[in-house]
GUBA-506561 format. One record per residue: z, y, x of N, C-alpha, C, CB in turn; chain. Coordinates in pm, whole numbers, plus 50000, padded with zeros to 5 digits. Last residue first. Glycine has a CB too. Layout:
GUBA-506561
n.w_n.v_n.u_ca.w_ca.v_ca.u_c.w_c.v_c.u_cb.w_cb.v_cb.u_c
Z_Y_X_Z_Y_X_Z_Y_X_Z_Y_X_A
...
END
This chain:
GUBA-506561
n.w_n.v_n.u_ca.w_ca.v_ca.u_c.w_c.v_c.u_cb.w_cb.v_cb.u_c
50814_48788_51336_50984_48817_51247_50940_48953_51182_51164_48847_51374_A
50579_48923_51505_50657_48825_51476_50767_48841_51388_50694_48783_51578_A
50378_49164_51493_50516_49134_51544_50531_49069_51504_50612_49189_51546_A
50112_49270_51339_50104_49102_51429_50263_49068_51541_49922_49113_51578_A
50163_49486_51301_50129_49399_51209_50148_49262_51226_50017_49418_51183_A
50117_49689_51520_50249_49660_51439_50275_49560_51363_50274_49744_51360_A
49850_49601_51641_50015_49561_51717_50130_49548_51602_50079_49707_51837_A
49740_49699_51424_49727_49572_51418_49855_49514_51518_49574_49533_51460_A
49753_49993_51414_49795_49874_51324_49828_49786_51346_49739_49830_51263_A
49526_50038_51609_49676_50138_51619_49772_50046_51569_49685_50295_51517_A
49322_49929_51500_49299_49904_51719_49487_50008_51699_49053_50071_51868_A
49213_50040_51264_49287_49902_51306_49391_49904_51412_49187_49800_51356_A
49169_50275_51328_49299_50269_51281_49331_50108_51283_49311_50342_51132_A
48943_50210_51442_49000_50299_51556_49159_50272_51482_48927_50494_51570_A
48820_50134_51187_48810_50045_51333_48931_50078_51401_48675_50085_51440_A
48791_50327_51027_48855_50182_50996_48930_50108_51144_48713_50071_50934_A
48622_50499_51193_48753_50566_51143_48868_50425_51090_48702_50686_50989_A
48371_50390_51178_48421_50428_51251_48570_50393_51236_48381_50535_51257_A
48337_50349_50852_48341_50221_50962_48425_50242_51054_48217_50189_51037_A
48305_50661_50857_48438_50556_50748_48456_50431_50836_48372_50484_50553_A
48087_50677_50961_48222_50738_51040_48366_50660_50968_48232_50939_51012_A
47927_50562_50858_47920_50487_50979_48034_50584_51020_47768_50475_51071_A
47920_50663_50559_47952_50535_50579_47984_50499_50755_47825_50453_50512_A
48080_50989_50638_47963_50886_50595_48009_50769_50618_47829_50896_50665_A
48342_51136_50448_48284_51101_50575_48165_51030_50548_48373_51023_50661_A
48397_51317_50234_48358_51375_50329_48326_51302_50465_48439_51461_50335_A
48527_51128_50061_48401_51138_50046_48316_51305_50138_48395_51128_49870_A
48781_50996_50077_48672_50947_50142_48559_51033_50165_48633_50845_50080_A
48864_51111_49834_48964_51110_49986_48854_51098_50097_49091_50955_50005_A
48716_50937_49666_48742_51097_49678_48744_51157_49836_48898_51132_49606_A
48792_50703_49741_48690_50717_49781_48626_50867_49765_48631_50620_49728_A
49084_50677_49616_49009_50704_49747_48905_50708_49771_49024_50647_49824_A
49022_50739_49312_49076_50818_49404_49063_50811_49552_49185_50812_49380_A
48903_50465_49322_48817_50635_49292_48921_50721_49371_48806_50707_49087_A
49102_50317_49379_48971_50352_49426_48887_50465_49394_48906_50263_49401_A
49285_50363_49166_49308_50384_49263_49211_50413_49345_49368_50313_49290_A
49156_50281_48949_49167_50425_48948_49188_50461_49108_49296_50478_48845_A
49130_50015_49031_48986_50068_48993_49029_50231_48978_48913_49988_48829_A
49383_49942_49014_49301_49946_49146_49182_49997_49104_49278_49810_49222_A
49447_49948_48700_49554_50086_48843_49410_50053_48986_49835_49973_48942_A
49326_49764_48648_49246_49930_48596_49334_50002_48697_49273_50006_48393_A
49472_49547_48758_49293_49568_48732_49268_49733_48745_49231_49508_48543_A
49686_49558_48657_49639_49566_48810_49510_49607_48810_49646_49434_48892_A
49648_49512_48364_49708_49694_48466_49697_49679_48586_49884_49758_48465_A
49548_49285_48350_49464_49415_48330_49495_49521_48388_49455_49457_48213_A
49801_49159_48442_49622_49126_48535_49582_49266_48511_49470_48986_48445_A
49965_49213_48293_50021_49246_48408_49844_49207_48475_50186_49146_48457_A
49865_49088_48047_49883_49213_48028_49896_49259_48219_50031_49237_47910_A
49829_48783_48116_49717_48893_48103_49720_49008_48112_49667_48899_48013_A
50059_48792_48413_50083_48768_48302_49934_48828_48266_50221_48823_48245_A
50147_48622_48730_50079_48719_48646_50061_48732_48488_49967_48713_48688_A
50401_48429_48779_50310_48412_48758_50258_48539_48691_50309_48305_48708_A
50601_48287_48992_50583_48406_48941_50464_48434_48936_50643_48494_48995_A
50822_47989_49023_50680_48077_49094_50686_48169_49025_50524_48024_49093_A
51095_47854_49182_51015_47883_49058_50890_47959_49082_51096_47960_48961_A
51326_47576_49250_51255_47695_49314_51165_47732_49138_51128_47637_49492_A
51453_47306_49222_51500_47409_49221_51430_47558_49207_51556_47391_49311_A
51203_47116_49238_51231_47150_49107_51360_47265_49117_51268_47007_49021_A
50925_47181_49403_51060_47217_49439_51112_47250_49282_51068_47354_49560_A
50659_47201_49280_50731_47100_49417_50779_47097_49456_50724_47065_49500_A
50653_47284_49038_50654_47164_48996_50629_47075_49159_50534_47150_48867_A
50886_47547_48951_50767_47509_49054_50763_47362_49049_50793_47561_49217_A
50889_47721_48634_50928_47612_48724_50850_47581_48839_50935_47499_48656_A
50825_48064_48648_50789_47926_48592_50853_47824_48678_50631_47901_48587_A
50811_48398_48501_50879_48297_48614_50871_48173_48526_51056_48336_48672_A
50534_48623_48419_50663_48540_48408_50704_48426_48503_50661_48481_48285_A
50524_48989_48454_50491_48866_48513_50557_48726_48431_50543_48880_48665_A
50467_49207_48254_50409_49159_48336_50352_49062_48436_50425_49192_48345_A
50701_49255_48047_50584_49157_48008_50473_49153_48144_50499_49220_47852_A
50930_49376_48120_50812_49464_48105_50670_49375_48025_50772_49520_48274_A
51029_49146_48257_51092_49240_48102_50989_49331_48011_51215_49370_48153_A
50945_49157_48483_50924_49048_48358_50989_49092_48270_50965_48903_48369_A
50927_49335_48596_50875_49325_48555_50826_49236_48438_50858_49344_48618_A
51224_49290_48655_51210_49427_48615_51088_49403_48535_51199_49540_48736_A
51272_49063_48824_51346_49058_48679_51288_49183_48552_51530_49091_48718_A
51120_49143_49011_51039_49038_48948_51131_49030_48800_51031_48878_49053_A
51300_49328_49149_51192_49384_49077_51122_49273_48998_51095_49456_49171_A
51501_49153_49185_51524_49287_49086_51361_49300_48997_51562_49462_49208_A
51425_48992_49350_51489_48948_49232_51475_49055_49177_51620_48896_49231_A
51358_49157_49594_51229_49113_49513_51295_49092_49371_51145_48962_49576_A
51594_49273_49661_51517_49377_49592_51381_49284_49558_51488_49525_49694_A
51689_49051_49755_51785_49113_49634_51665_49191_49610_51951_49204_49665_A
51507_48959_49976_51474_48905_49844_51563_48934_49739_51463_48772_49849_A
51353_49276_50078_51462_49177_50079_51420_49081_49988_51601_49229_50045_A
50962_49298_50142_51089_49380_50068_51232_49219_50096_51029_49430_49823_A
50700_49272_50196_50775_49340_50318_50966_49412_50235_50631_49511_50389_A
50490_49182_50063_50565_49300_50021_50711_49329_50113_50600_49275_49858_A
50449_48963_50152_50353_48996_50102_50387_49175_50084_50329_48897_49976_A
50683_48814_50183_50617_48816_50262_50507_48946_50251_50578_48692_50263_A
50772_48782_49889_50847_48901_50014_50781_48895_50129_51011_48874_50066_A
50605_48648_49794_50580_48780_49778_50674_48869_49872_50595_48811_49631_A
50676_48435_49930_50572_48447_49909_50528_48619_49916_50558_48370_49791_A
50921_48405_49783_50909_48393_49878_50796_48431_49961_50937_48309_49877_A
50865_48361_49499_50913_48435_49516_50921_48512_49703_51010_48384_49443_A
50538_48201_49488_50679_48168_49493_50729_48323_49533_50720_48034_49612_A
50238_48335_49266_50331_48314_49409_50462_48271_49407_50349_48434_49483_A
49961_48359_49085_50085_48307_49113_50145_48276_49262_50083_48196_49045_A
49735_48325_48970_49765_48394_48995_49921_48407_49024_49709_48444_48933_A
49582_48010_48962_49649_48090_48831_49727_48209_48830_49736_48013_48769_A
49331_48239_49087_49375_48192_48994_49478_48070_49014_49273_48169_48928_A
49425_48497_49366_49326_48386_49241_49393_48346_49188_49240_48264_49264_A
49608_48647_49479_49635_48514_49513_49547_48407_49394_49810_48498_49511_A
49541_48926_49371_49522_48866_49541_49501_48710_49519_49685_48892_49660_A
49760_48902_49189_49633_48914_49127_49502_48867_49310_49629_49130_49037_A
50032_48920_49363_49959_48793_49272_49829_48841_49200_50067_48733_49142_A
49975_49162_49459_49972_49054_49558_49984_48934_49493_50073_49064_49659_A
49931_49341_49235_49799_49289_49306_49847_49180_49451_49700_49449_49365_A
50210_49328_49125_50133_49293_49036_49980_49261_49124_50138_49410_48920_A
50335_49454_49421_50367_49286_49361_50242_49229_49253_50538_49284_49253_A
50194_49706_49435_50218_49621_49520_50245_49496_49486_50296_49658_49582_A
50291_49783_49146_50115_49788_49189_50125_49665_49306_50045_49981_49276_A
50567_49851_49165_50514_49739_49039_50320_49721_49117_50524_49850_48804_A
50549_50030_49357_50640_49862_49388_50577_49816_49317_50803_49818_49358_A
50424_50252_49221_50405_50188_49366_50466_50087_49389_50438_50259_49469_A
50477_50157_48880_50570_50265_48966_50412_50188_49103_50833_50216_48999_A
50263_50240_48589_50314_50143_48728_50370_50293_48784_50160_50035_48852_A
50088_50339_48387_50223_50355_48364_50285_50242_48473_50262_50332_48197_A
49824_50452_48506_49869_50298_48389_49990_50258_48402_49789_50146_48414_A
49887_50694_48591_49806_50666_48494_49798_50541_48392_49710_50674_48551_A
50060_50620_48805_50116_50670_48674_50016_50678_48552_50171_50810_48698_A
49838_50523_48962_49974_50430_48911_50024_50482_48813_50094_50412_49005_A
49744_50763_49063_49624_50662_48990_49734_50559_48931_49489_50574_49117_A
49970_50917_49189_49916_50959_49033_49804_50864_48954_49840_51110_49045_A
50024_50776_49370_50113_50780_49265_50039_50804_49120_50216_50890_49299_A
49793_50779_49567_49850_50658_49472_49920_50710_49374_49942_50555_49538_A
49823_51061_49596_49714_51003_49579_49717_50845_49445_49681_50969_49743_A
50042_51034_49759_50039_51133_49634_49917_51073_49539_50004_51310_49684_A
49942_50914_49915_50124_50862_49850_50062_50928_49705_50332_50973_49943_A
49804_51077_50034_49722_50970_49992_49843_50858_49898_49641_50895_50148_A
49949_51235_50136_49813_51316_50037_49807_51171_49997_49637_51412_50120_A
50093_51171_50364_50122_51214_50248_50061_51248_50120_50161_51284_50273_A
49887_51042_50531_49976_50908_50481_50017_51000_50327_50151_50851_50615_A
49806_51286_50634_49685_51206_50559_49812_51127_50464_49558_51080_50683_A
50019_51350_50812_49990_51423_50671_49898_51354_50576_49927_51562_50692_A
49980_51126_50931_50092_51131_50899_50053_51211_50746_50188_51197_51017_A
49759_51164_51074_49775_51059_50949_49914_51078_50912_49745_50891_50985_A
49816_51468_51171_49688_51409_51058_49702_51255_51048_49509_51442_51119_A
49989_51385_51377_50048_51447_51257_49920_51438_51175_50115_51605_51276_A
49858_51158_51524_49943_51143_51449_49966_51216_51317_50023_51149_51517_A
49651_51388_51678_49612_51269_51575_49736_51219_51501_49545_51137_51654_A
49786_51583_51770_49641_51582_51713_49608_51464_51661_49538_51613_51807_A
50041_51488_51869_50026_51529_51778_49893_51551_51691_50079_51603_51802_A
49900_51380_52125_49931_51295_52051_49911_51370_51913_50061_51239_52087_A
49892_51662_52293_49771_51604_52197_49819_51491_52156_49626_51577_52261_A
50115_51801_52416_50118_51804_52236_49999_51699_52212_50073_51987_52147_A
50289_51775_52684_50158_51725_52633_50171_51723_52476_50122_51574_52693_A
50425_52039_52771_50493_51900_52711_50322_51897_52683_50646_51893_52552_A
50505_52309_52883_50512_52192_52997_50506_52066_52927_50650_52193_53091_A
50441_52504_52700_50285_52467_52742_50329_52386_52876_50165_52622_52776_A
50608_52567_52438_50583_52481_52509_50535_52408_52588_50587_52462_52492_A
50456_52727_52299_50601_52815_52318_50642_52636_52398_50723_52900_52115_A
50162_52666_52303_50201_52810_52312_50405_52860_52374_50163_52861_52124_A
50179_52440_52182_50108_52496_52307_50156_52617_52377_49977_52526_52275_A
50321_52474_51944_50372_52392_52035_50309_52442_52180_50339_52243_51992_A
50083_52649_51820_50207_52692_51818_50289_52628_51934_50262_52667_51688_A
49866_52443_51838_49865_52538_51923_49971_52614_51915_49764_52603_51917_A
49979_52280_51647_49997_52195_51826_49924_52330_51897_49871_51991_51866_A
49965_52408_51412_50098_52351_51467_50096_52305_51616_50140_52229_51381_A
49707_52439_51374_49779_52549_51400_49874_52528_51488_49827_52600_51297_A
49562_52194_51378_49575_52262_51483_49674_52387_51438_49435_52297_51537_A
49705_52145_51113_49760_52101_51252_49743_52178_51369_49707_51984_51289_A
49597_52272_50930_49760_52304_50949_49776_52264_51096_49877_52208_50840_A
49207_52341_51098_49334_52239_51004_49467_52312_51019_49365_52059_51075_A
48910_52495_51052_49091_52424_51133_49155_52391_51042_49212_52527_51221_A
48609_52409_51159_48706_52404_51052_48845_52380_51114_48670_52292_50948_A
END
């Protein structure tokens, strides 16, 4: 079976045969994978009317058990975003009825952000669509190549993941 790719790194081969292309054999397939699977999300999110930001925040307090709740701080951790663009979006959703902001009762300045029922359920059903959808995505490998395939993308990840700051 060929892929776009191989096309593309035997094109490269071909009008470039002094540069090593095989990186490309794996990159540009997650790369393209990364795109199918954006796409992927979007459409299991639009189904329960979430953007991709609102999914990300609404399951990194649904993550955090019960009472489902994080300091603001917390979630920028969690979500890799400024804290002008957490304020926004936590102002965004709480308008929406998703989350609400509560006093923190160990920093009487500070406040937490708490899941709301309505904001649980749409996490709920966006990750249960979401999953189907991947496991679509999925469903040309077997369980011991999926394992596989987990592993090998850790062993790429995990440097990026484990930078400091």
């Amino acid at each position: 079976m060929e892929d776009e790719v191989d096309r593309l790194v035997a094109a490269w081969r071909r009008e470039r045969p002094d540069l090593d292309v095989e990186p490309l054999e794996v990159l540009s397939r997650v790369s393209r994978l990364a795109r199918h699977l954006d796409r992927a999300r979007r459409l299991a999110f639009s189904e329960h009317q979430l953007e991709p930001w609102e999914f990300d925040v609404l399951t990194a307090l649904r993550r955090a058990g019960t009472p489902y709740q994080l300091s603001p701080g917390q979630l920028l951790t969690q979500t890799l975003v400024t804290s002008g663009t957490m304020t926004n979006r936590i102002d965004r959703l709480a308008k929406k009825g998703l989350v609400e902001r509560l006093p923190d009762p160990s920093d009487r300045r500070g406040v937490l952000v708490r899941l709301t029922d309505e904001g649980q359920d749409r996490a709920d059903q966006a990750l249960a669509g979401l999953l189907a959808q991947e496991r679509a995505i999925l469903a040309e490998l077997t369980g011991a190549q999926r394992a596989e395939l987990a592993g090998l993308l850790r062993r790429l990840t995990a440097p990026f993941d484990n930078i400091p700051g």
